[in-house]
C-alpha positions in Angstrom: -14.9 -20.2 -182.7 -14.5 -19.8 -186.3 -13.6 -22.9 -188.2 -11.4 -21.8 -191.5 -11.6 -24.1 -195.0 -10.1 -23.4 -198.0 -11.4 -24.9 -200.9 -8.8 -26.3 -203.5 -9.9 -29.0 -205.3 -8.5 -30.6 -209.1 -5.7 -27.7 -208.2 -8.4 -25.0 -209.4 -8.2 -23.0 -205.9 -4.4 -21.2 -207.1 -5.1 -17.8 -207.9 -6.6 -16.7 -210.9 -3.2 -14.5 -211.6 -1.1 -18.0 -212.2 -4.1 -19.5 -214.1 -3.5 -16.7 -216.7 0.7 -16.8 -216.9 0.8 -19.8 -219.2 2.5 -18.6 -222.9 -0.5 -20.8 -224.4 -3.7 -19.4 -222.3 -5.8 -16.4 -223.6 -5.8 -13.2 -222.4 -8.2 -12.9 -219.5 -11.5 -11.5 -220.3 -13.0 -8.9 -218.5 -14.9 -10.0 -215.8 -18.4 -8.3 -214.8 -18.9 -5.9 -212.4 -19.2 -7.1 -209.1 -20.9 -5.3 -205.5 -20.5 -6.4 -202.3 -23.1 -4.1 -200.2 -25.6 -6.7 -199.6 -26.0 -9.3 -197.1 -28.0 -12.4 -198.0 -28.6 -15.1 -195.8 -29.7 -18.5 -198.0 -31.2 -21.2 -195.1 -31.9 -24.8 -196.0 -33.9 -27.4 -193.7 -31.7 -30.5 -193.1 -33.8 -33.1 -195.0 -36.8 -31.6 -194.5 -39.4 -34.4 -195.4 -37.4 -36.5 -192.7 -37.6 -34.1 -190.2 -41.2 -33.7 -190.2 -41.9 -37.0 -189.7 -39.1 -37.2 -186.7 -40.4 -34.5 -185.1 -44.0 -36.0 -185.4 -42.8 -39.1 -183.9 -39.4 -38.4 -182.4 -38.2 -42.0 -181.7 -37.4 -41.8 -185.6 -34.7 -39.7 -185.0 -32.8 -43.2 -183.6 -32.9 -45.1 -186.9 -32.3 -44.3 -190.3 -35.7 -43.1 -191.9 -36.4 -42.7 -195.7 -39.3 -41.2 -196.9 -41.4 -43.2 -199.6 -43.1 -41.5 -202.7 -44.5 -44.4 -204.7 -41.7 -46.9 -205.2 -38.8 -44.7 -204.7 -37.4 -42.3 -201.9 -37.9 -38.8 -201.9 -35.1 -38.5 -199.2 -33.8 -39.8 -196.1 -32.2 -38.8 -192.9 -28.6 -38.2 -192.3 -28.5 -42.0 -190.6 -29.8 -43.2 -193.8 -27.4 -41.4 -195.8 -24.6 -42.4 -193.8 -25.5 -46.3 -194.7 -25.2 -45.0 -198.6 -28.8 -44.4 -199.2 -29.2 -41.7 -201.9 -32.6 -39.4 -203.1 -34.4 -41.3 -205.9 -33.4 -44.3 -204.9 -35.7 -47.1 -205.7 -37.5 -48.7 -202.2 -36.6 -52.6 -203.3 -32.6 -51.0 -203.5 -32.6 -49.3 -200.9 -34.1 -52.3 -198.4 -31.3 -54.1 -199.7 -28.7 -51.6 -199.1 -30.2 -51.1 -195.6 -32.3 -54.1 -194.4 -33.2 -51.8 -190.7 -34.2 -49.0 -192.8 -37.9 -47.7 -191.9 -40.3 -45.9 -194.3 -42.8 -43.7 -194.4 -45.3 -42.8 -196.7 -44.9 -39.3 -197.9 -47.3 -39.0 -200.8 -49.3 -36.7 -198.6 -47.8 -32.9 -199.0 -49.8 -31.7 -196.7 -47.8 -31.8 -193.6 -44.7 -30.5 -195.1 -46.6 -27.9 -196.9 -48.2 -26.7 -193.6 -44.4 -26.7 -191.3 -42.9 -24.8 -194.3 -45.2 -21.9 -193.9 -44.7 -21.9 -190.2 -41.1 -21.8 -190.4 -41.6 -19.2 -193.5 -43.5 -16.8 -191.0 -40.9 -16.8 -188.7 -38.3 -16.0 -190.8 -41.1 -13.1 -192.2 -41.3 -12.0 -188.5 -37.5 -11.2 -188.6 -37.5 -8.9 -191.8 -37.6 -5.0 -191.5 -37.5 -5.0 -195.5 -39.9 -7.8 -195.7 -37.4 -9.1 -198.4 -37.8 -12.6 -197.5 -38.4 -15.7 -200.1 -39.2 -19.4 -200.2 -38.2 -21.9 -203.1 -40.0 -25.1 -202.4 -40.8 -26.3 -198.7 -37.5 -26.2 -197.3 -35.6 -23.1 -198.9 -35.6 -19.5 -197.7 -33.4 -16.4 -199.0 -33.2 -13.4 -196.5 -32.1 -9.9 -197.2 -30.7 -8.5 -193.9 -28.7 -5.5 -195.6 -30.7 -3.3 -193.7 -31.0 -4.5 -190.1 -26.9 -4.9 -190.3 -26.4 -1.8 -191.9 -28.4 -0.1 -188.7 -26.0 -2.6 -186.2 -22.9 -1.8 -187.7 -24.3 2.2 -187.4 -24.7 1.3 -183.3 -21.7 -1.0 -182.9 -18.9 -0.1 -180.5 -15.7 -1.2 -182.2 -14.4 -1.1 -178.7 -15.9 -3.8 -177.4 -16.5 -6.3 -179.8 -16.3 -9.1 -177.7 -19.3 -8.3 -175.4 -21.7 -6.6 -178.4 -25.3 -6.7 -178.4 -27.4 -7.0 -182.2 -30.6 -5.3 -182.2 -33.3 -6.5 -183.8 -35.5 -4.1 -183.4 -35.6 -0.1 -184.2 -38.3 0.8 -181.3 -37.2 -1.3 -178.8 -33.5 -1.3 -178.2 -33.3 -4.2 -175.9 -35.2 -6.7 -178.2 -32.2 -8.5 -179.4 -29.1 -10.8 -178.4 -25.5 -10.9 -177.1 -23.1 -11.9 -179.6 -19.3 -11.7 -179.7 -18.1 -10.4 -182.6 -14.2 -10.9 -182.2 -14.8 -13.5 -185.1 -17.4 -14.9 -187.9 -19.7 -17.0 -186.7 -19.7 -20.8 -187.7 -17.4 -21.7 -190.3 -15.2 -19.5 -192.9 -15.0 -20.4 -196.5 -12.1 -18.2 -198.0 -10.1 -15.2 -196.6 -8.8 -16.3 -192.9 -10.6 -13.4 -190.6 -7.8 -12.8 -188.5 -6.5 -11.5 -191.9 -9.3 -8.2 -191.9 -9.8 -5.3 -189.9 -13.4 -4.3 -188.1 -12.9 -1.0 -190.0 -13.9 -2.7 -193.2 -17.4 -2.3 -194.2 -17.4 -5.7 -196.3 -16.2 -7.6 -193.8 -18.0 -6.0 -191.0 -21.0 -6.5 -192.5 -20.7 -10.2 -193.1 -19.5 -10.6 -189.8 -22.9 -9.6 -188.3 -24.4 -11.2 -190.9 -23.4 -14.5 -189.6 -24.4 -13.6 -185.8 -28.0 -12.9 -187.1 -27.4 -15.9 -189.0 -26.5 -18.5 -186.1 -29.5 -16.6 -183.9 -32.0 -17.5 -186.2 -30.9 -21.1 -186.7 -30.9 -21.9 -183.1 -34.2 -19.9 -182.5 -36.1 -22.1 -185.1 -34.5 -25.7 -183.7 -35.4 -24.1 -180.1 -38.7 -23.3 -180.9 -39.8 -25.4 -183.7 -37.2 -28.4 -183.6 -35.9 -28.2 -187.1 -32.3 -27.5 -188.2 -31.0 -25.9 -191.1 -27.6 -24.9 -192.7 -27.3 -21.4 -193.9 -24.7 -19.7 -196.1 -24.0 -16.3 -195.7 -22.5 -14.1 -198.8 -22.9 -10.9 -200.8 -25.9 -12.7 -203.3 -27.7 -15.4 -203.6 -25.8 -17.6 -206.0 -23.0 -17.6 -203.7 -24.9 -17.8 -200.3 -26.8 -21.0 -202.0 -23.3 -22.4 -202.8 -21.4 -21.6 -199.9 -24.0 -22.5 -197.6 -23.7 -26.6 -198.9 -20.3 -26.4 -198.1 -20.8 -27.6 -193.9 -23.6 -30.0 -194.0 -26.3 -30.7 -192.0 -26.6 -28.5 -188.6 -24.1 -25.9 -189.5 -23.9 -22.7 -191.6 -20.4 -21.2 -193.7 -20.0 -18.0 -194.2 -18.1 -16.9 -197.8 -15.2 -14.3 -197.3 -14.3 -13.4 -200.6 -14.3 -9.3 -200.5 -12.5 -9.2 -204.0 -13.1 -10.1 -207.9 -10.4 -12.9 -207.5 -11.0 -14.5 -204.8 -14.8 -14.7 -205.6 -13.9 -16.3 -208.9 -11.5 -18.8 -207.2 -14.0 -19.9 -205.2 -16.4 -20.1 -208.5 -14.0 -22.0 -210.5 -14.4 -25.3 -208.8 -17.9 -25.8 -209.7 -19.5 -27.9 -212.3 -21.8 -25.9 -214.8 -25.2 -28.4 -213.4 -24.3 -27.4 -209.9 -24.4 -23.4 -210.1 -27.9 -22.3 -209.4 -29.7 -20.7 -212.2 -28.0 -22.6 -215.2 -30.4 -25.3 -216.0 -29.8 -28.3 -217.6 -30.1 -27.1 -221.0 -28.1 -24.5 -220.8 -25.1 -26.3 -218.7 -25.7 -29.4 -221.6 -25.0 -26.3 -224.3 -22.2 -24.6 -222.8 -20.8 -27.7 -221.6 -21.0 -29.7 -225.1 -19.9 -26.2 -227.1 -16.6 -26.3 -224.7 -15.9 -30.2 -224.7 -16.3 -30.2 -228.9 -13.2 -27.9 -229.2 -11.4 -29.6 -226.7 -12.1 -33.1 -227.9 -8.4 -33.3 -229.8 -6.9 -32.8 -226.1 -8.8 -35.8 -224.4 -7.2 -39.1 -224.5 -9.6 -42.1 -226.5 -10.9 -44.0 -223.7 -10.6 -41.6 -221.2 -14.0 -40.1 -219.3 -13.9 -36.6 -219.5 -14.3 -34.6 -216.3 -17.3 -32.3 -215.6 -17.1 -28.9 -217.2 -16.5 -26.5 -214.5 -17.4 -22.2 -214.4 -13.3 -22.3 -215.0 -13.4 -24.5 -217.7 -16.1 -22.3 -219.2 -14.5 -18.7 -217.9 -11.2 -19.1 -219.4 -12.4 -20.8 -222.9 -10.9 -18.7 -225.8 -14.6 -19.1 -228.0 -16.6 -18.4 -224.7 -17.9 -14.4 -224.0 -21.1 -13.0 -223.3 -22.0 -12.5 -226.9 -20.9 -16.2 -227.6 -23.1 -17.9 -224.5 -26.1 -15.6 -225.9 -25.5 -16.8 -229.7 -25.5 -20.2 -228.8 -28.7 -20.0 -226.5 -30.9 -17.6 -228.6 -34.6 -19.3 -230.2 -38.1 -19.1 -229.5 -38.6 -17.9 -226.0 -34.9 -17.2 -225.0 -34.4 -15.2 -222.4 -33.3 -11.6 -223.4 -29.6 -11.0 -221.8 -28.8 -14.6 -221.0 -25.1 -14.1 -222.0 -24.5 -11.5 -219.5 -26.4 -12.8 -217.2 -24.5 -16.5 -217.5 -21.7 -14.3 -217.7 -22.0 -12.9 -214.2 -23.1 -16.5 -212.5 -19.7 -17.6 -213.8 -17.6 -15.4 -212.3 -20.1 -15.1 -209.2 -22.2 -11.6 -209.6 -25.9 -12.0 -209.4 -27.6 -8.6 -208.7 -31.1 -10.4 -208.9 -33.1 -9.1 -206.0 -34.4 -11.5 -203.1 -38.7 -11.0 -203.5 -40.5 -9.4 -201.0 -42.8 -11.3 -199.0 -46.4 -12.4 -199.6 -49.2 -14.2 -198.5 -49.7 -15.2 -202.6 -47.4 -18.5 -203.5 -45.2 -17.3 -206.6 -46.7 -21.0 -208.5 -48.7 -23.7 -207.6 -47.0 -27.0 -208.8 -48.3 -30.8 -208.7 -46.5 -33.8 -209.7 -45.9 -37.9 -209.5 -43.7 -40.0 -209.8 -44.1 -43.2 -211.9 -41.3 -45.6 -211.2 -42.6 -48.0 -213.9 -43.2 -45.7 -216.5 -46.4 -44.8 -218.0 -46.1 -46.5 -221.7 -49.5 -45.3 -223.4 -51.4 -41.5 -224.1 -54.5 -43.4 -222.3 -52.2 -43.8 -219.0 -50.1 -40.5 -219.7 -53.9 -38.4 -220.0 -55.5 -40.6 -216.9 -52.6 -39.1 -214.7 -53.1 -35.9 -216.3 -56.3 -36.0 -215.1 -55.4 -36.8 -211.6 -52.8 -34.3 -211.5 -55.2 -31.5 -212.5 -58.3 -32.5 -210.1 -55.3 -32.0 -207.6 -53.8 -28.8 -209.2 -57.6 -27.0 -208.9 -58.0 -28.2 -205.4 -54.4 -26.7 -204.2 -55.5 -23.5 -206.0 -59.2 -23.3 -204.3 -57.0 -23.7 -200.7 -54.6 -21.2 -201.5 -55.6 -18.6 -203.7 -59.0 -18.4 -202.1 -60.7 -15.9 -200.0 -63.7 -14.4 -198.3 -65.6 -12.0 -200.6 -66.4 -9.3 -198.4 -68.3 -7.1 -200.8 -70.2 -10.0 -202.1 -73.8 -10.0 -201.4 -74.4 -14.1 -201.0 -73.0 -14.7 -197.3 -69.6 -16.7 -197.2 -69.0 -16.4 -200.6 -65.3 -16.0 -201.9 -62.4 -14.5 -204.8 -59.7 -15.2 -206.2 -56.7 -13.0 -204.3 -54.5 -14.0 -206.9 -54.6 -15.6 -210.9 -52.0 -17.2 -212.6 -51.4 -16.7 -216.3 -49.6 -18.9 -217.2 -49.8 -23.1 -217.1 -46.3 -25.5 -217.2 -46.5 -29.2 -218.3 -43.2 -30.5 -217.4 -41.9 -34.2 -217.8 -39.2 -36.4 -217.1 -38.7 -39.9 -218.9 -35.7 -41.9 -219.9 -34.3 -40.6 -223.0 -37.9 -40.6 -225.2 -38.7 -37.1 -224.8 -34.6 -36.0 -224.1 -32.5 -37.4 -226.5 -29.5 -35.4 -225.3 -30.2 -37.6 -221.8 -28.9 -40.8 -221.4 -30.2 -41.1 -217.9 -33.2 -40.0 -216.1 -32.5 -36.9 -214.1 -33.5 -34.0 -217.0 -36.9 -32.7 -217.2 -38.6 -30.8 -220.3 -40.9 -28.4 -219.7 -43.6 -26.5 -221.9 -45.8 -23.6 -221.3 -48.9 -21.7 -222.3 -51.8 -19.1 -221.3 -53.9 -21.0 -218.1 -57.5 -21.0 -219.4 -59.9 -18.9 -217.5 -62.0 -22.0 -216.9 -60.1 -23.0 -213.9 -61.4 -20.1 -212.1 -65.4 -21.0 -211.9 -66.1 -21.7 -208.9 -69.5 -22.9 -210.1 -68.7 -25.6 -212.0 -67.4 -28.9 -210.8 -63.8 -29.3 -210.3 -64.1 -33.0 -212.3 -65.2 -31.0 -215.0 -63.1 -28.2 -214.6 -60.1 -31.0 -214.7 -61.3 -32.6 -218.1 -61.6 -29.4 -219.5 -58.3 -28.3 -218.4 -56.8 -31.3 -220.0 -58.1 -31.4 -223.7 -57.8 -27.6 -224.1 -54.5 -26.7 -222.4 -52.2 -29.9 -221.3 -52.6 -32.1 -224.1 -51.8 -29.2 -226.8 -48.5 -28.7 -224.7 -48.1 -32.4 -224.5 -48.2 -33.2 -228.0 -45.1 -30.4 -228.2 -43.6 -32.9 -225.8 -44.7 -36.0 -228.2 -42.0 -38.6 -229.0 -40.3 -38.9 -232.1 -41.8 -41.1 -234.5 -41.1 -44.9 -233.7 -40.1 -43.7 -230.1 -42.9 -44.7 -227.0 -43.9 -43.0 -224.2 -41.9 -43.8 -221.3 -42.9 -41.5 -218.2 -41.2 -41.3 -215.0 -42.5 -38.0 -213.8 -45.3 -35.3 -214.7 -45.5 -31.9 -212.5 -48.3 -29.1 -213.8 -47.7 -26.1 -212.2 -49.9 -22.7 -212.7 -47.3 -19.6 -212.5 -47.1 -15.7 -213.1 -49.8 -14.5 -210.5 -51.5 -11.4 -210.9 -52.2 -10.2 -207.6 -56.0 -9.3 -206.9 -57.9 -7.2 -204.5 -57.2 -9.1 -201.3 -53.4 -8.6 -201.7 -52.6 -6.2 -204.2 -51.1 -3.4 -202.6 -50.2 -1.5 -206.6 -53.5 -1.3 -207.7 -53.1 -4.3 -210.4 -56.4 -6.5 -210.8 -58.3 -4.4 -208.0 -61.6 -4.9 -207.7 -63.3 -2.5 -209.8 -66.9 -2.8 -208.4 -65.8 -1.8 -204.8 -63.6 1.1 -206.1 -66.3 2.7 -208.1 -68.7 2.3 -205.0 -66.1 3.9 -202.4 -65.4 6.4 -205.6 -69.1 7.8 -205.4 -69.2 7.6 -201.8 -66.3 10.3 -201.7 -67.5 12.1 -204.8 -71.3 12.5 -203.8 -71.1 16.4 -202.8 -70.0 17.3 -205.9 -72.2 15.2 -207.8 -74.3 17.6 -210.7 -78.4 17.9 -209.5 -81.2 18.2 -211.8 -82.6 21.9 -212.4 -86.3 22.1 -212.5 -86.9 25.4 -212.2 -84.4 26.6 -215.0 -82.6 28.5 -212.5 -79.3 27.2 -214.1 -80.7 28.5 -217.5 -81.6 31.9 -216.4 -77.8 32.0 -215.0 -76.5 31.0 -218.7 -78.6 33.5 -220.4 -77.6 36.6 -217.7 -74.2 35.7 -218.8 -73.9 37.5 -222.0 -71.0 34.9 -223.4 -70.1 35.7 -227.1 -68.2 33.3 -229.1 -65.9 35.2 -231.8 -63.0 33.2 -234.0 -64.2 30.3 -232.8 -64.2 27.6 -236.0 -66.7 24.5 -235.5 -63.6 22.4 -235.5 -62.1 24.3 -232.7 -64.8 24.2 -230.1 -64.3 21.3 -227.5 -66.0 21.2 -223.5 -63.4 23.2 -222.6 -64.1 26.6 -223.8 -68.1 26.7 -225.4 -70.5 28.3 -223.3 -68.0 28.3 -220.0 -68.9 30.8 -217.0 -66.1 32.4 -215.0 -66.6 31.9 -211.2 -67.1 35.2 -209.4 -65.1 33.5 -206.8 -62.0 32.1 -208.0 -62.0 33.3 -211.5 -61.9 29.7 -213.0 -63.5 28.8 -215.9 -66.6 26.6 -215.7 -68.1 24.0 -217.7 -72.1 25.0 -217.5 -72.7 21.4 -216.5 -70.1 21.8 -213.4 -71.6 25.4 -212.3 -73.6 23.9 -209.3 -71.0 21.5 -208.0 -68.2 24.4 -208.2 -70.2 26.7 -206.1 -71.3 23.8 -203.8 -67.3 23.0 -204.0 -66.4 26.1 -202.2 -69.3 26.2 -200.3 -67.5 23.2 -198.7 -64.2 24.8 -198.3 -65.8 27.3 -195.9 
């Protein structure tokens, strides 16, 4: 049964017609252009570090559980939430806050590493477009436009209730029974009863959620882990709408117009619409407050700056979010692109699936702060031994044109190397608490990939010629000291190689020149000893009239027609022409 909500909250869900009556507001700006002929699923494991260890040991799943990195949680269970435990909480709080609370030690990623990518291939197994992407260990966008466009192709409208969805082009009875009389799970939006079946839209988020339910309860049935999923037209609205029903649930957005897809935007906070980071939700957000400053009672706290606040703001346009953003590094087309996320349009396309990670990351946490550059490089250090090793596991594989027995290759390179840091305030002074991060990047060295040399060595290496260059970008201002809470090096922007590479980018040269004179050795040029080839020339009678030095190239000096085909040959190419159609016979 579908369960209907309508979100209205600070009085921002009216429509956006009576937000634009007042004598005082602006004229409404023109809002992007918007599609609706996709179907993206967004699924989310319900506190995913938690549920590894419950399912490890399942007499967890009684009490609340939070899981330790360092001194502070990395995230708890819903039990633990429910006593007011939060993320990031410290461990000495949190004990207080919830004396019965049990932790466990999660500062080995190994495990949740590992269930990820099992839980990743299923959702792989699902995809006819292979359009199927991860973002960290427990996030997964789907593209399922095309196994609902071919189900809404073989639906009978006259029997909705007792459908079947097919899953599977060559074999029609690999699938489920579904009724599809109504959405399935909740509604966020337009009531359903309100559409008609005959509406592609609507139809096609309607079996969008079916595929969506079926794929939840297949991975808690076979792998005991839930998720919530949202289920939209994109992915900035299926990642919102899908936190809307937490945990064990999924929402599916019915908003099939450019209204009610901006109502439903409105609400937000800048910080909590996915792809505006925090600089640029600090920039917008600041450039909006500043004009409004004269309207804001002394004394009061100001609200967060929502996408309506932003939307509707008479100094705010494409041009003006791209003016204020542009600098060294600024992403071309920001404006427009901000533009869209605002009012809910996001045509960026969901990646196709690969064995090759898009980055490698590592990071700690450092709860007490790391004070001094001897401490900051020491974890540096650390963090890079760990970084190399990660890479060696997962970007590794067996060389199978390599002469030395189990030797391997790099399937993949990264090009690019990310220092990123949080602290409180030193390195952010537009922070005043600790939840930004600033990040710097630069070219990876090749030196990470010899596999030869020692991985220590590798590490120190790494570190004085490619991490502490982009840390002293990150270097306190003078008379300011180091105070570290977090450090994450990440290696991004792969370039695919031989293994995996399916385009011909980094392929391996050595084997394709082999396989290329494999093919090409029966046309390959002989020596002639006996002049015969000579003798041929000279029979020829070729005279070369008009013909300036400048003028003569390969192409036309000295060439002998074929008798056959009438072509003219190089003299160099004469035997393997005739040996040529020799073969075609």
């Amino acid at each position: 049964m579908a369960t209907e909500t309508t979100a209205r909250p600070n009085g921002l869900g009216q429509s956006p017609e009576w937000r634009g009556k007042s004598p005082m507001d602006p004229p409404r700006k023109k809002p992007p252009r918007r599609k609706d002929d996709r179907v993206i699923l967004q699924f989310d494991y319900d506190c995913f570090y938690a549920q590894v260890f419950e399912n490890k040991n399942p007499a967890l799943k009684k009490f609340p559980v939070g899981v330790k990195q360092k001194n502070c949680l990395a995230t708890c269970n819903y039990n633990a939430r429910a006593l007011g435990l939060k993320k990031l909480m410290t461990v000495s709080e949190a004990k207080r806050a919830c004396p019965e609370l049990v932790l466990v030690d999660g500062e080995d990623l190994t495990p949740f590493r590992d269930t990820s990518k099992i839980l990743f291939n299923f959702f792989k197994s699902h995809s006819w477009n292979h359009k199927v992407e991860r973002l960290g260990f427990d996030e997964v966008f789907m593209d399922v436009t095309d196994i609902v466009e071919y189900n809404m192709f073989c639906l009978n409208r006259a029997s909705l209730s007792n459908s079947f969805f097919c899953l599977s082009k060559e074999d029609p009875e690999r699938g489920f029974n579904c009724d599809l009389t109504s959405i399935a799970g909740c509604v966020e939006g337009t009531a359903s009863s309100d559409l008609d079946v005959e509406s592609p839209a609507y139809l096609r988020l309607l079996l969008g959620s079916h595929l969506a339910q079926y794929l939840r309860l297949k991975i808690e049935e076979q792998f005991g882990y839930t998720s919530t999923c949202g289920i939209s037209t994109n992915k900035v609205l299926s990642k919102l709408v899908g936190g809307r029903n937490k945990p064990r649930n999924q929402t599916t957005l019915l908003a099939l117009s450019d209204d009610a897809v901006i109502d439903f935007m409105d609400c937000y906070p800048l910080r909590k619409i996915p792809g505006l980071g925090f600089k640029t939700a600090h920039v917008l957000g600041s450039h909006v407050s500043s004009q409004d400053n004269e309207a804001t009672e002394a004394g009061t706290e100001e609200p967060p700056v929502t996408a309506h606040d932003v939307r509707l703001h008479p100094g705010i346009s494409p041009g003006t979010i791209e003016s204020l953003l542009v600098g060294p590094g600024a992403e071309r087309g920001v404006g427009v692109r901000i533009w869209g996320l605002l009012h809910g349009v996001d045509p960026s396309e969901i990646k196709e699936a690969s064995g090759v990670p898009t980055q490698i990351s590592i990071e700690d946490t450092y709860p007490k702060g790391l004070a001094t550059m001897a401490l900051v490089l020491e974890e540096l250090h650390k963090l890079s031994c760990s970084l190399i090793k990660r890479m060696r596991v997962d970007l590794l594989v067996p060389d199978e044109n390599a002469e030395v027995p189990g030797a391997q290759k790099w399937m993949a390179r990264p090009r690019t190397l990310r220092l990123t840091m949080r602290s409180w305030g030193a390195l952010n002074p537009t922070q005043s608490h600790n939840s930004g991060r600033v990040s710097r990047s630069g070219t990876l060295p090749s030196l990470i990939f010899d596999l030869k040399d020692d991985m220590g060595h590798i590490a120190e290496r790494l570190v004085t010629e490619a991490l502490l260059p982009l840390l002293r970008r990150l270097q306190p201002e003078k008379g300011q000291r180091w105070n570290l809470q977090l450090i994450n090096i990440c290696v991004a922007n792969m370039v695919v190689g031989a293994a995996e590479d399916k385009t011909g980018v980094g392929r391996d040269i050595a084997a394709m020149l082999k396989r290329q004179d494999e093919v090409l050795r029966p046309f390959q040029v002989i020596s002639d000893p006996e002049g015969e080839l000579e003798e041929e020339l000279e029979d020829s009678d070729l005279e070369l009239e008009g013909v300036g030095a400048d003028d003569m190239s390969w192409e036309t000096i000295g060439n002998v027609p074929c008798p056959q085909c009438g072509h003219s040959i190089p003299p160099f190419a004469v035997l393997a022409h005739n040996r040529y159609h020799e073969l075609e016979e």
